[in-house]
Backbone atoms as SQL, in Angstrom:
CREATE TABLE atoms (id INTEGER PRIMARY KEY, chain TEXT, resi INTEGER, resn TEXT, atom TEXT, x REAL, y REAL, z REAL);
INSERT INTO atoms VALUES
  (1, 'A', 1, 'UNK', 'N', 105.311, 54.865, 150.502),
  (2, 'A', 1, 'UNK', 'CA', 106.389, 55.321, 151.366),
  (3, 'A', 1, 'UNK', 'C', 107.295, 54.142, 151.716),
  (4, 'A', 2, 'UNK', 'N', 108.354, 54.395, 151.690),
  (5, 'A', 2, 'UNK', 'CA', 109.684, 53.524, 152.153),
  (6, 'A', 2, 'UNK', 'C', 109.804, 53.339, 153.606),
  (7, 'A', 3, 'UNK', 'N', 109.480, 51.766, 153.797),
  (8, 'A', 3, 'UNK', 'CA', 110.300, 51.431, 154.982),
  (9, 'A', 3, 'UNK', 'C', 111.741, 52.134, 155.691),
  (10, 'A', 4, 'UNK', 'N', 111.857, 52.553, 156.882),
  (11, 'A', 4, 'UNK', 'CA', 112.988, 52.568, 157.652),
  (12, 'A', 4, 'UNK', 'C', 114.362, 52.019, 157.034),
  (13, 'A', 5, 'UNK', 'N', 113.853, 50.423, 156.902),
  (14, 'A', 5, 'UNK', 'CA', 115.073, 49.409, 156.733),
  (15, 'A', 5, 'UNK', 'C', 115.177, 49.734, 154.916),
  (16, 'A', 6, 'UNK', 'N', 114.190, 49.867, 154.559),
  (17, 'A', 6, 'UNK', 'CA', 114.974, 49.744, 153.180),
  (18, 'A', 6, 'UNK', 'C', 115.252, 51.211, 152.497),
  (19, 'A', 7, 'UNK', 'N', 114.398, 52.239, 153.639),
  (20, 'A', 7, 'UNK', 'CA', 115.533, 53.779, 153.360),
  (21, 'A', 7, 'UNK', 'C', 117.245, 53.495, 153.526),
  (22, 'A', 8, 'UNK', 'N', 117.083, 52.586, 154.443),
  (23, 'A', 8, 'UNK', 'CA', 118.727, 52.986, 155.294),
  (24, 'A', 8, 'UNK', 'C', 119.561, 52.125, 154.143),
  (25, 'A', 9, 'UNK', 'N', 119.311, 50.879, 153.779),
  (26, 'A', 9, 'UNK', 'CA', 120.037, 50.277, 152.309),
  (27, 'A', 9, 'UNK', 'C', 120.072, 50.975, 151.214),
  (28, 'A', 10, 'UNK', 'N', 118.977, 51.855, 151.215),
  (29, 'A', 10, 'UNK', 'CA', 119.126, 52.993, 149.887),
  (30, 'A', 10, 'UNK', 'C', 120.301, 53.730, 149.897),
  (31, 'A', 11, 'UNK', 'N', 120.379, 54.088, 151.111),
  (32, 'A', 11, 'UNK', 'CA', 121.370, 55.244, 151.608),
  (33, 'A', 11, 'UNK', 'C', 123.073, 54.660, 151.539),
  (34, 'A', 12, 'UNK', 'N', 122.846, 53.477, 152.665),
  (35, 'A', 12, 'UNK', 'CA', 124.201, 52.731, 152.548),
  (36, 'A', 12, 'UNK', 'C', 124.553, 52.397, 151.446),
  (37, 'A', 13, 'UNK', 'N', 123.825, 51.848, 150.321),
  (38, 'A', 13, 'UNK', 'CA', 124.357, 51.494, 148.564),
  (39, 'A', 13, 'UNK', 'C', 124.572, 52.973, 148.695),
  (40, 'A', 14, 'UNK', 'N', 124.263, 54.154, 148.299),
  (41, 'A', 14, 'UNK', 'CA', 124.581, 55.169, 147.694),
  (42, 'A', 14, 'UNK', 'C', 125.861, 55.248, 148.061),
  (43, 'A', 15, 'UNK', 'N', 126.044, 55.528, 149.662),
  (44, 'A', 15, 'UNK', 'CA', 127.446, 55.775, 150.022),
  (45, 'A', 15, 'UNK', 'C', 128.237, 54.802, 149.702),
  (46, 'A', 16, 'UNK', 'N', 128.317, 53.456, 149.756),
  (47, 'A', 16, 'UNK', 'CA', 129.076, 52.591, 149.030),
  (48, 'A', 16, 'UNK', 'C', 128.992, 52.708, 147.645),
  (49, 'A', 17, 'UNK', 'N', 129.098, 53.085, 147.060),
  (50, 'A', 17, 'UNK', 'CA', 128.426, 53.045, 145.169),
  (51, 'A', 17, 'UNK', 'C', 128.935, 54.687, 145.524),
  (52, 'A', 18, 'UNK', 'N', 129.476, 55.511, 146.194),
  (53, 'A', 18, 'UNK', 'CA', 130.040, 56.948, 145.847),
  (54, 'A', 18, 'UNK', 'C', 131.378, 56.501, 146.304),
  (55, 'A', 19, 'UNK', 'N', 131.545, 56.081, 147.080),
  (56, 'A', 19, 'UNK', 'CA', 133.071, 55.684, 147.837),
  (57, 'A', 19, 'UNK', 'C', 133.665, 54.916, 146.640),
  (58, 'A', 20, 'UNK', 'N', 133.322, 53.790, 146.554),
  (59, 'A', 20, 'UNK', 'CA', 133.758, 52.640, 145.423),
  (60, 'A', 20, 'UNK', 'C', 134.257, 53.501, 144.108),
  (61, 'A', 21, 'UNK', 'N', 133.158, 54.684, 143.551),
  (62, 'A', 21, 'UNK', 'CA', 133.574, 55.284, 142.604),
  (63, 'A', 21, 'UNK', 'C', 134.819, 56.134, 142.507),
  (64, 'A', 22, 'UNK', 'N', 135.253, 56.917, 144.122),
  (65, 'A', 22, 'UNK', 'CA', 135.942, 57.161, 144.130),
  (66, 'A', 22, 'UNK', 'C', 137.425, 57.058, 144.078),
  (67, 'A', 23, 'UNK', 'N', 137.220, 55.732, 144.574),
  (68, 'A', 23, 'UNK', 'CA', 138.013, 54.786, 145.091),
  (69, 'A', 23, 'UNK', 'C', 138.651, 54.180, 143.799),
  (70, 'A', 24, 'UNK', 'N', 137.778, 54.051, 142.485),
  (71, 'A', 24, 'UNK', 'CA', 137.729, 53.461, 140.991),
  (72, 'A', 24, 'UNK', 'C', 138.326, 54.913, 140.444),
  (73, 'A', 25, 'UNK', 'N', 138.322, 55.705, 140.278),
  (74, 'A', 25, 'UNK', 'CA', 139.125, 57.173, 139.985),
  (75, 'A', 25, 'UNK', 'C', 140.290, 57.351, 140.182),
  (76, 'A', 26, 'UNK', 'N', 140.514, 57.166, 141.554),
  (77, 'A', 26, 'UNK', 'CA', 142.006, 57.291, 142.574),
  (78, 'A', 26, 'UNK', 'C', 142.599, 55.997, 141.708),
  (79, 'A', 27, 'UNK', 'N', 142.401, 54.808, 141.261),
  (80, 'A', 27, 'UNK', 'CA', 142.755, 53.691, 140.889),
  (81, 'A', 27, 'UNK', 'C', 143.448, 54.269, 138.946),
  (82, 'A', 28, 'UNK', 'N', 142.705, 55.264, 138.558),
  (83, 'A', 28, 'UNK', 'CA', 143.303, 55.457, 137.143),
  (84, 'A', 28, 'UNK', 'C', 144.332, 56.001, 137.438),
  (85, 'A', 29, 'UNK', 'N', 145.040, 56.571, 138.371),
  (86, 'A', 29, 'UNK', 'CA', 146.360, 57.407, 138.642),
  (87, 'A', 29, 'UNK', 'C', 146.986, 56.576, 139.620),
  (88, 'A', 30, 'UNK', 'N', 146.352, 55.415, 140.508),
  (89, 'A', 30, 'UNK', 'CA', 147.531, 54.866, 141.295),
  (90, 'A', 30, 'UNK', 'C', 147.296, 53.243, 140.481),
  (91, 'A', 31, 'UNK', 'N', 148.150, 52.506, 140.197),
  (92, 'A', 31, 'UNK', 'CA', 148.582, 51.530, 139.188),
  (93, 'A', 31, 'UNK', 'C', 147.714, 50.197, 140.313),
  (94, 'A', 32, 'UNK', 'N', 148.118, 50.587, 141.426),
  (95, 'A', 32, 'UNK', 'CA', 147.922, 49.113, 142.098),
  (96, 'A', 32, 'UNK', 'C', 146.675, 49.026, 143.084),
  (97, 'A', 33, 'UNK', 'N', 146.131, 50.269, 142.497),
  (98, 'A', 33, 'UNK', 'CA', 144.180, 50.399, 143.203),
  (99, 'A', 33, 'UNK', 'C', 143.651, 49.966, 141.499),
  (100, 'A', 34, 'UNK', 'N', 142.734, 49.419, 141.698),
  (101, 'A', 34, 'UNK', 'CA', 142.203, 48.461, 140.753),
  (102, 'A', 34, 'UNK', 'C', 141.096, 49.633, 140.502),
  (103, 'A', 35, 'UNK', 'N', 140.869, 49.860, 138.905),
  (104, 'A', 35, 'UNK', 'CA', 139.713, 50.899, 138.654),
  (105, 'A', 35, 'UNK', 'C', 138.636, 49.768, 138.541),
  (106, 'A', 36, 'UNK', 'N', 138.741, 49.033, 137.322),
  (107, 'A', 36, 'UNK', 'CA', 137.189, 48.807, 136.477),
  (108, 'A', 36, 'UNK', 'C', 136.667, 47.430, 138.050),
  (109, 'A', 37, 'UNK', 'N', 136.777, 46.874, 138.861),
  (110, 'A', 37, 'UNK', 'CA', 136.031, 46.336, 140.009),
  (111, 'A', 37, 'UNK', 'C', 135.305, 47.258, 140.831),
  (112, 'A', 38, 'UNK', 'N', 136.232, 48.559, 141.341),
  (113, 'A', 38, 'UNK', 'CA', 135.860, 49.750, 142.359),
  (114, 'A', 38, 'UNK', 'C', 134.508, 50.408, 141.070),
  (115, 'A', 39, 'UNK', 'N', 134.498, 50.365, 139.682),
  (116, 'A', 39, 'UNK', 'CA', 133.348, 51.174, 138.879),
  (117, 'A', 39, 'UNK', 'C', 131.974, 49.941, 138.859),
  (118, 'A', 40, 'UNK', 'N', 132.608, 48.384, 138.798),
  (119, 'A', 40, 'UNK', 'CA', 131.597, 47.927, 138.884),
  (120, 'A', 40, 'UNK', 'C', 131.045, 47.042, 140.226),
  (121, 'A', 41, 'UNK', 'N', 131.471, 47.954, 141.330),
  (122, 'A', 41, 'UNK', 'CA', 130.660, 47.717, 142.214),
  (123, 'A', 41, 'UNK', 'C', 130.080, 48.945, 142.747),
  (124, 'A', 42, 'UNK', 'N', 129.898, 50.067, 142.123),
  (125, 'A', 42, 'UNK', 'CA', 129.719, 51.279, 141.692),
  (126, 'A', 42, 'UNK', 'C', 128.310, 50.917, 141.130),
  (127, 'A', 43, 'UNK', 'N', 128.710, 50.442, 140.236),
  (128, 'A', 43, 'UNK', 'CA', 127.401, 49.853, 139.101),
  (129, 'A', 43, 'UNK', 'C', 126.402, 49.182, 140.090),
  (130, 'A', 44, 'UNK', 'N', 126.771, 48.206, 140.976),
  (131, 'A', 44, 'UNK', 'CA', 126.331, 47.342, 141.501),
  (132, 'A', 44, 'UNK', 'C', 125.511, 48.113, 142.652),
  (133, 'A', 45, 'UNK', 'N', 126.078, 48.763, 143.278),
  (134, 'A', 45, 'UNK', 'CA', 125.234, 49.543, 144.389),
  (135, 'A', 45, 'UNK', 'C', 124.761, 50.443, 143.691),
  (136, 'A', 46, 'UNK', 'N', 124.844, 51.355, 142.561),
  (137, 'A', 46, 'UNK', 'CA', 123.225, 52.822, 142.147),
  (138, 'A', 46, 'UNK', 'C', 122.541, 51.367, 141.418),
  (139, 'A', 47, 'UNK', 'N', 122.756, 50.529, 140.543),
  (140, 'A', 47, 'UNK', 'CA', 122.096, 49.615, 140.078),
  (141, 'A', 47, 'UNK', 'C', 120.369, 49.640, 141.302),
  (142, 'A', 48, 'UNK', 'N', 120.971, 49.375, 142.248),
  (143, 'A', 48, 'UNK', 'CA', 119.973, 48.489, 143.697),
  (144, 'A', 48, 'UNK', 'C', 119.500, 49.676, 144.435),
  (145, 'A', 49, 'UNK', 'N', 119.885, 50.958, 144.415),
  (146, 'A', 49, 'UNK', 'CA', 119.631, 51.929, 144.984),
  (147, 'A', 49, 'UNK', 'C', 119.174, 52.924, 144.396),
  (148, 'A', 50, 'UNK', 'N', 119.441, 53.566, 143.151),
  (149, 'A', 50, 'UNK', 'CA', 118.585, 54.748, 142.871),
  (150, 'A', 50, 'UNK', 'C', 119.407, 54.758, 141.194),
  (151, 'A', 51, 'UNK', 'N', 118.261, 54.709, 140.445),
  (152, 'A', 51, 'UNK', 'CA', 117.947, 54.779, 138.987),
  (153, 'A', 51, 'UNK', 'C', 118.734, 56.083, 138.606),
  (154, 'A', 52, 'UNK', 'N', 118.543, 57.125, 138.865),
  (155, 'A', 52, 'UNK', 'CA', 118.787, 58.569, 138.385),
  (156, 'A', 52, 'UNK', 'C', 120.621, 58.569, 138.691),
  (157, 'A', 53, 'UNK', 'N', 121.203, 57.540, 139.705),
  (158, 'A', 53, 'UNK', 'CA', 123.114, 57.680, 139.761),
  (159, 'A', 53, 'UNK', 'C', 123.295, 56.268, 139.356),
  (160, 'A', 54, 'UNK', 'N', 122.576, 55.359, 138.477),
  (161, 'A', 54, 'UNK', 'CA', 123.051, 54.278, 137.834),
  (162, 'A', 54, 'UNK', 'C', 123.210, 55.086, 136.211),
  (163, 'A', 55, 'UNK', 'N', 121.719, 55.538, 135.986),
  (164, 'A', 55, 'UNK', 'CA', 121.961, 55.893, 134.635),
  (165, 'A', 55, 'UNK', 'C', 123.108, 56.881, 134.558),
  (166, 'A', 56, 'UNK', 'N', 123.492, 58.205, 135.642),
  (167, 'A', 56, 'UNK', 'CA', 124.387, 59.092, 134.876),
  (168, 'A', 56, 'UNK', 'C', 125.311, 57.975, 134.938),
  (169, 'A', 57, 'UNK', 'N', 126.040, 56.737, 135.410),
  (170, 'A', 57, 'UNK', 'CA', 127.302, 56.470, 135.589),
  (171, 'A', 57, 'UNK', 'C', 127.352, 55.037, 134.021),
  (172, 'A', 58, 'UNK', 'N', 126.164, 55.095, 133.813),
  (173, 'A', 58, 'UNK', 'CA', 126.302, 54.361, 132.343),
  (174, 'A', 58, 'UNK', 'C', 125.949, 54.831, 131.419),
  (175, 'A', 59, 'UNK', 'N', 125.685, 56.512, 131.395),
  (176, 'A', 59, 'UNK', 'CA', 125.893, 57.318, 130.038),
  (177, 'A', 59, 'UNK', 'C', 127.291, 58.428, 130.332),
  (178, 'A', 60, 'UNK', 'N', 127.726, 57.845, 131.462),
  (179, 'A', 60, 'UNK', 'CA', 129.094, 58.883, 131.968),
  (180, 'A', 60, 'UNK', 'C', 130.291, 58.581, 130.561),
  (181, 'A', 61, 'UNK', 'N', 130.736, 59.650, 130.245),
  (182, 'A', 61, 'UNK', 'CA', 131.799, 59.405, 129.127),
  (183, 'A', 61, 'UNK', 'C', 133.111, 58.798, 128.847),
  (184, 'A', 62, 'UNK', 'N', 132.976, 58.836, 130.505),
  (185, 'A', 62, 'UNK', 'CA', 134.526, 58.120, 130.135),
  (186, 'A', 62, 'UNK', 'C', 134.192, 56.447, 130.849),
  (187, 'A', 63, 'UNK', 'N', 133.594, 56.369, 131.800),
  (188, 'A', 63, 'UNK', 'CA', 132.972, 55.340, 132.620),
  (189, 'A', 63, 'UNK', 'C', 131.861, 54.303, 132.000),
  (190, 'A', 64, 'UNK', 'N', 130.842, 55.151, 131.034),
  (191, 'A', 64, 'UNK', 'CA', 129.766, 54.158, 131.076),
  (192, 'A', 64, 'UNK', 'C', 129.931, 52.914, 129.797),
  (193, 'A', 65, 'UNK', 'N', 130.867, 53.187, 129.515),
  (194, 'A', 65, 'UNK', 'CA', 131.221, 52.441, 128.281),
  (195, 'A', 65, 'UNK', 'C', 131.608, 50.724, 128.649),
  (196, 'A', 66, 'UNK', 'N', 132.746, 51.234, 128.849),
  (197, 'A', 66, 'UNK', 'CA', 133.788, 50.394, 129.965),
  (198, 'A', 66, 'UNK', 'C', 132.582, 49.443, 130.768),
  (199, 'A', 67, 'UNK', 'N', 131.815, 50.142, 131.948),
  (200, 'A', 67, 'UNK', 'CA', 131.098, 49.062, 132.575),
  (201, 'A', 67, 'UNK', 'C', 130.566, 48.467, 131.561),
  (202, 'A', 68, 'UNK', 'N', 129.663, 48.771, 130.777),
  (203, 'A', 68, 'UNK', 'CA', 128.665, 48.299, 130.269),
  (204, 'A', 68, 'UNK', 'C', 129.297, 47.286, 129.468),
  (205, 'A', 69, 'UNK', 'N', 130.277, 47.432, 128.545),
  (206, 'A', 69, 'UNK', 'CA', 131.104, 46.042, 127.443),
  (207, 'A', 69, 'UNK', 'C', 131.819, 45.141, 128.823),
  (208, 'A', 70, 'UNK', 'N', 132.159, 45.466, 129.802),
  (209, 'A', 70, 'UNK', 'CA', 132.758, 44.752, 130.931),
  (210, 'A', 70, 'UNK', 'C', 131.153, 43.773, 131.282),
  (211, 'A', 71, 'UNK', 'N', 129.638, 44.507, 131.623),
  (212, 'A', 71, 'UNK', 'CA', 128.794, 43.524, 132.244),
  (213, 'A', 71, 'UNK', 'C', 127.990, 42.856, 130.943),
  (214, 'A', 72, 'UNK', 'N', 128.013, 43.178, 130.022),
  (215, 'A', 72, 'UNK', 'CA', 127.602, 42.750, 128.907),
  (216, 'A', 72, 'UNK', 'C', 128.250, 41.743, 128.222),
  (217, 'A', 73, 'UNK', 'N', 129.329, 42.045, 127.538),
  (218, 'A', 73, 'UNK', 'CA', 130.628, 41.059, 127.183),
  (219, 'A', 73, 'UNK', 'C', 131.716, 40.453, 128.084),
  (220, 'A', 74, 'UNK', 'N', 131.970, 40.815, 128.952),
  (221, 'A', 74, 'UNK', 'CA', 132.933, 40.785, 129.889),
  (222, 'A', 74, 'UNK', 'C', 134.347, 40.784, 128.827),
  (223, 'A', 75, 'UNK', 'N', 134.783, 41.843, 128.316),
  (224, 'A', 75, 'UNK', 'CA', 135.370, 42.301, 127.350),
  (225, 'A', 75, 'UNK', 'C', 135.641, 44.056, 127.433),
  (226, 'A', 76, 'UNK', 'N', 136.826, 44.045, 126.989),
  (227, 'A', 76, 'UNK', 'CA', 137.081, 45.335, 126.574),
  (228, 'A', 76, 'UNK', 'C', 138.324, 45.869, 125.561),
  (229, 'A', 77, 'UNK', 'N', 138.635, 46.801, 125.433),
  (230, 'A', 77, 'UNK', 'CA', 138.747, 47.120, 124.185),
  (231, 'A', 77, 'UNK', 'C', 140.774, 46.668, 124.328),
  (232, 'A', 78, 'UNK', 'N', 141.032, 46.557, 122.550),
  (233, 'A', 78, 'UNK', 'CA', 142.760, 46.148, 122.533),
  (234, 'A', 78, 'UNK', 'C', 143.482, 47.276, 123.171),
  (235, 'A', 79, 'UNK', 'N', 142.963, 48.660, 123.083),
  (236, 'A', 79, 'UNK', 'CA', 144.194, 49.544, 123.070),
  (237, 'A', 79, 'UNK', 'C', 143.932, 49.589, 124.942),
  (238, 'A', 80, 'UNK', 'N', 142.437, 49.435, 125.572),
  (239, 'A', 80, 'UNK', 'CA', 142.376, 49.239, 127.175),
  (240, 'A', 80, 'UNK', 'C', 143.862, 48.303, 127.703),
  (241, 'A', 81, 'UNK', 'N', 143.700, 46.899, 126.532),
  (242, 'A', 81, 'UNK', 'CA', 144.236, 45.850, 127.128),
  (243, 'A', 81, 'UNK', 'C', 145.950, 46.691, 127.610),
  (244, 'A', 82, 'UNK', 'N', 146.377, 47.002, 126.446),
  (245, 'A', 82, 'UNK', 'CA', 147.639, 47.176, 126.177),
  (246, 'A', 82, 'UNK', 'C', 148.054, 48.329, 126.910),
  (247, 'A', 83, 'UNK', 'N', 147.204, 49.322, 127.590),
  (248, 'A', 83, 'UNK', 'CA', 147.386, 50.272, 128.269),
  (249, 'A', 83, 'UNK', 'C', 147.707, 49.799, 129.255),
  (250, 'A', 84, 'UNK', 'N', 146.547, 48.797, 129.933),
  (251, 'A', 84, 'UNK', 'CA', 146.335, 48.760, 131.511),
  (252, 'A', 84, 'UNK', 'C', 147.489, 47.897, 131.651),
  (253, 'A', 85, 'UNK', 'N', 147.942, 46.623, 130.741),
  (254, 'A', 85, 'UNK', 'CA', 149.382, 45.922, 131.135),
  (255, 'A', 85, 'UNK', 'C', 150.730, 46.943, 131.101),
  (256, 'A', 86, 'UNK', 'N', 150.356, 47.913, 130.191),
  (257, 'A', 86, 'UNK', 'CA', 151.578, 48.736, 129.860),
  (258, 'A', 86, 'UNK', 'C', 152.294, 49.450, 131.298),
  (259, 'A', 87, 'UNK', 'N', 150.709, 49.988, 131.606),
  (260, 'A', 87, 'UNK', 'CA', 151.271, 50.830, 132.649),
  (261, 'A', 87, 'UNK', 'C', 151.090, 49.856, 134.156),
  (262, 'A', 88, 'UNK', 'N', 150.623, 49.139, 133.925),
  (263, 'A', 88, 'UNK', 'CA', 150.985, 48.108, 135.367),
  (264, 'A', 88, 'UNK', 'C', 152.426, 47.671, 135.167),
  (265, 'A', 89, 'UNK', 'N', 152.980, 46.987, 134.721),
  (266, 'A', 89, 'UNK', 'CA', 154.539, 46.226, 134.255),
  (267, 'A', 89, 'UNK', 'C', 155.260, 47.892, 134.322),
  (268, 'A', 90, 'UNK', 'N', 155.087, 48.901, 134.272),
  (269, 'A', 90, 'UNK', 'CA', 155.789, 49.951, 134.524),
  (270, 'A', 90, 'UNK', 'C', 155.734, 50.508, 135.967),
  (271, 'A', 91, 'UNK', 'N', 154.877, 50.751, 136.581),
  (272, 'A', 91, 'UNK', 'CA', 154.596, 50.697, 138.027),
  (273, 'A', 91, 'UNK', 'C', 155.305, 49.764, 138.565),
  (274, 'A', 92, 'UNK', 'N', 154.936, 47.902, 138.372),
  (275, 'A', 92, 'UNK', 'CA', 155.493, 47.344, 139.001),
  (276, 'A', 92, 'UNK', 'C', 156.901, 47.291, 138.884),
  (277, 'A', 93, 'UNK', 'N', 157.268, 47.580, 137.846),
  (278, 'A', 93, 'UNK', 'CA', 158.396, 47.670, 137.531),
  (279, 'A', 93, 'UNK', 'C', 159.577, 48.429, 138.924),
  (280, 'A', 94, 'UNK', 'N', 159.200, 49.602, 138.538),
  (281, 'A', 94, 'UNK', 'CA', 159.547, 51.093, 139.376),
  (282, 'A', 94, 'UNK', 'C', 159.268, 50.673, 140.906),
  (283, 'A', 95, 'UNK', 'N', 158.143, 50.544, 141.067),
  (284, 'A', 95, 'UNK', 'CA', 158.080, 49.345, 142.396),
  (285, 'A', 95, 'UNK', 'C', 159.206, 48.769, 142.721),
  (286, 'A', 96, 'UNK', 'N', 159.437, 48.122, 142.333),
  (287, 'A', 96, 'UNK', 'CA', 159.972, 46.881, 143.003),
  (288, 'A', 96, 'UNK', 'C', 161.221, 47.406, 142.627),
  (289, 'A', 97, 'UNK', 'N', 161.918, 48.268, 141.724),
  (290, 'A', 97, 'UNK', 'CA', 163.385, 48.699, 141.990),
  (291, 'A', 97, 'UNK', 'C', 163.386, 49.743, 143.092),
  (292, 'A', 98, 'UNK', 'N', 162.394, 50.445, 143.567),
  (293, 'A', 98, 'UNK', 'CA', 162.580, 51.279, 144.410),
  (294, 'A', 98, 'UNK', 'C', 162.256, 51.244, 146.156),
  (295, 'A', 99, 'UNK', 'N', 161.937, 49.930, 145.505),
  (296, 'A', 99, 'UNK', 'CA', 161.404, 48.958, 147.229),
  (297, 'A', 99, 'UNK', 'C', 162.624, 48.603, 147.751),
  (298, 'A', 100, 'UNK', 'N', 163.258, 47.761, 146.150),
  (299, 'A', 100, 'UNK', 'CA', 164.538, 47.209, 146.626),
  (300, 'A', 100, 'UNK', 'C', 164.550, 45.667, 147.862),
  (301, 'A', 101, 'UNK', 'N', 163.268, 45.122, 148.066),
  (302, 'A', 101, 'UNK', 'CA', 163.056, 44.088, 148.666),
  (303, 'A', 101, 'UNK', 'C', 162.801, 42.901, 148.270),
  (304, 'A', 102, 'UNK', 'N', 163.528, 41.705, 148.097),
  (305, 'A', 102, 'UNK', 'CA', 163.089, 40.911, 147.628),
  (306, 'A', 102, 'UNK', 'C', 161.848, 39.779, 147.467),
  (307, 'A', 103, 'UNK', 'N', 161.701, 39.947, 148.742),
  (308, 'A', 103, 'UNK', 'CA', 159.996, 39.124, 149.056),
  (309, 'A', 103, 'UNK', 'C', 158.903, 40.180, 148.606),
  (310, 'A', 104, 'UNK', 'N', 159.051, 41.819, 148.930),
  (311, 'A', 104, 'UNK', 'CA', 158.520, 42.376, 148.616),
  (312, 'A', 104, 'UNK', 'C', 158.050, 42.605, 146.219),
  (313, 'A', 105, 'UNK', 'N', 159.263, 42.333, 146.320),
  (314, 'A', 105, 'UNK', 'CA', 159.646, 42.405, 144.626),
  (315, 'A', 105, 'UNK', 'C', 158.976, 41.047, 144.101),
  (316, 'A', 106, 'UNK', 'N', 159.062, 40.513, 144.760),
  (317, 'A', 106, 'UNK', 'CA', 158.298, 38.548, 144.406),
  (318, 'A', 106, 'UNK', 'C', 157.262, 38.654, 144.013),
  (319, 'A', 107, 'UNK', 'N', 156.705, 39.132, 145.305),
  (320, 'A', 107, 'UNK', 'CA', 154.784, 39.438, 145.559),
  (321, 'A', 107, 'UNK', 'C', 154.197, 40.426, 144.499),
  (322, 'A', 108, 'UNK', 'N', 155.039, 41.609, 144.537),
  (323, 'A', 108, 'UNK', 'CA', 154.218, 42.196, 143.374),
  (324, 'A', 108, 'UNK', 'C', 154.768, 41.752, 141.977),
  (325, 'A', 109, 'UNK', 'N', 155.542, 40.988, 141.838),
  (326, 'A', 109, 'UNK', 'CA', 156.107, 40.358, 140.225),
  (327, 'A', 109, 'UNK', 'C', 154.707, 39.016, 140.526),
  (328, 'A', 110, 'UNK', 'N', 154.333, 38.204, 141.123),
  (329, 'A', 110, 'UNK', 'CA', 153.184, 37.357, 141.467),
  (330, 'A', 110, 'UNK', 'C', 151.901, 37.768, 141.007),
  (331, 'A', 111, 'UNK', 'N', 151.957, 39.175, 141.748),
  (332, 'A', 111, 'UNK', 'CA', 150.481, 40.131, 141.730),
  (333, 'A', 111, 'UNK', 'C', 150.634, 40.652, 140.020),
  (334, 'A', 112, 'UNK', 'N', 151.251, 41.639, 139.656),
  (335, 'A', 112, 'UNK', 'CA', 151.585, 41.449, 138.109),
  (336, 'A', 112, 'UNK', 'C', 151.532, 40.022, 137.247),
  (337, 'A', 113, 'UNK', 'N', 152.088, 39.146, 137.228),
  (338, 'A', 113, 'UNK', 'CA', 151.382, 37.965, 136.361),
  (339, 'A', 113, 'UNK', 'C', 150.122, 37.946, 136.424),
  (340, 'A', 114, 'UNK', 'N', 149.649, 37.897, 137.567),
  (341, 'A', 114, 'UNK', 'CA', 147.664, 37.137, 137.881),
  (342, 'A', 114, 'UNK', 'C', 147.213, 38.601, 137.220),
  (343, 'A', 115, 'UNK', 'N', 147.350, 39.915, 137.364),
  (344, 'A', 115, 'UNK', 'CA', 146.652, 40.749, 136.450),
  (345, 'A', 115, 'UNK', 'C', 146.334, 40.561, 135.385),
  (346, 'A', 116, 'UNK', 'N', 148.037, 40.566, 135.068),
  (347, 'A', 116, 'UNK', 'CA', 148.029, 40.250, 133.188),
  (348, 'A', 116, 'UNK', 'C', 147.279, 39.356, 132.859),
  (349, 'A', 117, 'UNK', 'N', 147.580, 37.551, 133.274),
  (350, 'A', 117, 'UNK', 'CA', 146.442, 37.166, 132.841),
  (351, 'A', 117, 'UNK', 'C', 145.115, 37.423, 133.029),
  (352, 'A', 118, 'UNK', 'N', 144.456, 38.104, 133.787),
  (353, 'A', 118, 'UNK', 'CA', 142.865, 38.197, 133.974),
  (354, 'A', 118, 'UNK', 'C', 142.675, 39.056, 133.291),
  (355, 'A', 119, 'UNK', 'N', 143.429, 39.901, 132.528),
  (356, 'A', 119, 'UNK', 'CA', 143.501, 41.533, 131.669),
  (357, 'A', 119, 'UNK', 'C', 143.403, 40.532, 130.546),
  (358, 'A', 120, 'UNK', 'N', 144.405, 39.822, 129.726),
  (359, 'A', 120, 'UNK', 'CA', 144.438, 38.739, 129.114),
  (360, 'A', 120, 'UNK', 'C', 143.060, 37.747, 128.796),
  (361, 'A', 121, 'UNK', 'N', 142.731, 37.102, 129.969),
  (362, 'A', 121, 'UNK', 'CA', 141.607, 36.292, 129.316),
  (363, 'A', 121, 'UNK', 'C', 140.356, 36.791, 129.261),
  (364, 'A', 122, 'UNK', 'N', 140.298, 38.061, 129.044),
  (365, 'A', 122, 'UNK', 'CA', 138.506, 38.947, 128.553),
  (366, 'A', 122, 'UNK', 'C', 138.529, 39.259, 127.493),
  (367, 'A', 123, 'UNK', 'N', 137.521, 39.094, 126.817),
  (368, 'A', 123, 'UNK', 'CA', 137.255, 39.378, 125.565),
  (369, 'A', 123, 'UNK', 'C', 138.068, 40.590, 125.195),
  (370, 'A', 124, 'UNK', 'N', 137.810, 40.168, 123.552),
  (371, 'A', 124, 'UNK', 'CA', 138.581, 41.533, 123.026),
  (372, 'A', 124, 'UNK', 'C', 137.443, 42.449, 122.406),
  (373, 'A', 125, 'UNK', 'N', 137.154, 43.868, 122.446),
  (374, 'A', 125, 'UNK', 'CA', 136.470, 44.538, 121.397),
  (375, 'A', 125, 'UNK', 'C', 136.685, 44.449, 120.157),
  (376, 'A', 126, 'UNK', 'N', 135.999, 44.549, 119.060),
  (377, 'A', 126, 'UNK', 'CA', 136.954, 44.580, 117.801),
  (378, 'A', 126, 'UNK', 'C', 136.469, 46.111, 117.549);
């Protein structure tokens, strides 16, 4: 039988590791919520908390791939690369003409470079 204290960390990873996932979802449709960190800290909490919502989320079809060449290789695939810059530099883009602010337009032209490169320096799939 499970301790008190380490029921209640079971519980808190779950809910953190369901939130995060969600949070990694909402991120494939909004450009500037970050998916693959919010999936692998996803990973990171069912990892520590319960076997049966680590495995569905690394045989999940669209998800378990992705983590797994991300914690394995720290790599992912050319057409990922070219997507995720594609449609960030288009967001930010649209952003920042529709902000119309210039400090505001800076920061996310700033925040866009440091993506690209960190999108940039991970392995490639072949």
């Amino acid at each position: 039988m499970m301790s008190p204290g380490k029921m209640a960390k079971k519980y808190i990873l779950i809910a953190v590791g369901c939130l995060s996932l969600a949070l990694g979802i909402l991120g494939i449709f909004l450009p500037l919520l970050p998916t693959v960190p919010f999936l692998l800290l996803t990973a990171y909490c069912f990892a520590r908390s319960s076997d049966r919502l680590y495995r569905w989320l690394m045989h999940h079809k669209t998800f378990g791939s992705h983590i797994y060449h991300y914690q394995t290789y720290r790599a992912i695939k050319r057409k990922t690369k070219v997507i995720a810059i594609s449609v960030l530099w288009g967001s930010m883009g649209l952003s920042m003409i529709l902000l119309s602010n210039l400090y505001i337009g800076f920061f996310l032209f700033l925040l866009g470079i440091g993506v690209t490169f960190y999108i940039l320096s991970l392995n490639t799939l072949k």
